[in-house]
C-alpha positions as CSV (number, residue, x, y, z in Angstrom):
1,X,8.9,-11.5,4.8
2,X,9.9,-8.6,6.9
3,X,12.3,-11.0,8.4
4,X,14.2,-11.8,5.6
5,X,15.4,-8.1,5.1
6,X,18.2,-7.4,8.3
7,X,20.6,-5.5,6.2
8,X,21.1,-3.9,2.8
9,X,22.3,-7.5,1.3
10,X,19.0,-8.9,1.8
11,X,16.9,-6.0,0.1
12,X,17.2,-7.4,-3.0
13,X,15.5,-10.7,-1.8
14,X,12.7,-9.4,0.0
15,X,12.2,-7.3,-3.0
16,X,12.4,-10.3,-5.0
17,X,10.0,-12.5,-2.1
18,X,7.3,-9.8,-2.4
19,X,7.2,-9.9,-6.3
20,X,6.3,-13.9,-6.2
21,X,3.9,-13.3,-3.5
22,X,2.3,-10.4,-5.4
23,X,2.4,-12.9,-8.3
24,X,0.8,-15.6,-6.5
25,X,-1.7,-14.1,-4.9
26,X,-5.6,-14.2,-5.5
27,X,-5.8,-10.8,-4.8
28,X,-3.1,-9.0,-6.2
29,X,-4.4,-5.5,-5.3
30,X,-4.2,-6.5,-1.3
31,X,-0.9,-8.1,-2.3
32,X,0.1,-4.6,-3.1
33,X,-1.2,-3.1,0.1
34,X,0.4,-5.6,2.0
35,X,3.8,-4.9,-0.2
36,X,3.3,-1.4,1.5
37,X,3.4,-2.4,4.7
38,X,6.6,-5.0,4.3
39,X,8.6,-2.1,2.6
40,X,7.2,0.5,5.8
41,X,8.2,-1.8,8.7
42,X,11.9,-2.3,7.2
43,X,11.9,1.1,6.1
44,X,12.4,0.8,2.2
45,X,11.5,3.2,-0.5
46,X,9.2,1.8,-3.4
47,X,5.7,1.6,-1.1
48,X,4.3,4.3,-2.6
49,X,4.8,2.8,-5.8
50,X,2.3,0.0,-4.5
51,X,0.0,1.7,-3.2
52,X,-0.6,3.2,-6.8
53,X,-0.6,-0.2,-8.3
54,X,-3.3,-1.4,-5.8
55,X,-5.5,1.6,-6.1
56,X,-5.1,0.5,-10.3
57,X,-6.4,-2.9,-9.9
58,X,-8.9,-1.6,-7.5
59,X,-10.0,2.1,-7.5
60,X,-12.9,1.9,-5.6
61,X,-11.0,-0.4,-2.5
62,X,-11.7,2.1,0.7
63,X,-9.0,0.2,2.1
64,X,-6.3,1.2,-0.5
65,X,-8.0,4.7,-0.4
66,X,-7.6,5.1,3.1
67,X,-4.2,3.4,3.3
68,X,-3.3,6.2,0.5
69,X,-4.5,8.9,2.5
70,X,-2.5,7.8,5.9
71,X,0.7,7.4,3.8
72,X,0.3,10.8,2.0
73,X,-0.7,13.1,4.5
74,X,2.3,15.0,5.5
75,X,4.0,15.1,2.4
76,X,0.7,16.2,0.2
77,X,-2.0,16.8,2.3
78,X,-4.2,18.3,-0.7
79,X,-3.6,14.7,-1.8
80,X,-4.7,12.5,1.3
81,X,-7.9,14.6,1.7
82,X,-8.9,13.6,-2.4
83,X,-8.4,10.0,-1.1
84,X,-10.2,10.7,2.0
85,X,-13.2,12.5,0.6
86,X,-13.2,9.4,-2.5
87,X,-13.4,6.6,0.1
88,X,-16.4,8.4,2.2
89,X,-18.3,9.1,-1.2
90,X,-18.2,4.9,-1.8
91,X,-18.5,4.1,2.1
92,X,-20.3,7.2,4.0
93,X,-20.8,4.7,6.9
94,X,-17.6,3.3,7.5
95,X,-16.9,4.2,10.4
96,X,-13.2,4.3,9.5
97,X,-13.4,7.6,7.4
């Protein structure tokens, strides 16, 4: 997907191809996580927004928790250590936290 977006004029599209995969997928709170990461690498707004939605579907998923920490944690720091201290209370031994 990332592909698709090399200027402005395609924003719209990959917006519009990571809808129908979210849509399509199995798993739409990974979907979401992966959305994320699509808007990240092309530099997009509207990730955040994601991340929300995945930690939603999912709020015990250590991987959207520590996703949310990583992309909160210059901005609201207070913030990234909630998610932080919420994904060791569900996984104390991943060794990830």
């Amino acid at each position: 997907l990332p592909l698709l977006y090399r200027s402005k004029h395609d924003e719209k599209e990959l917006r519009t191809q990571i809808e129908k995969m979210i849509a399509a997928s199995s798993d739409p709170s990974f979907a979401h996580l992966l959305a994320f990461g699509i808007l990240q690498e092309c530099r997009l707004n509207g990730g955040q927004d994601h991340i929300a939605e995945a930690l939603r579907l999912s709020p015990d998923s250590v991987d959207a928790l520590l996703l949310a920490a990583s992309a909160t944690f210059h901005e609201q720091p207070n913030k990234s250590g909630e998610y932080l201290r919420r994904a060791l209370s569900i996984a104390p031994d991943d060794e990830r936290i």
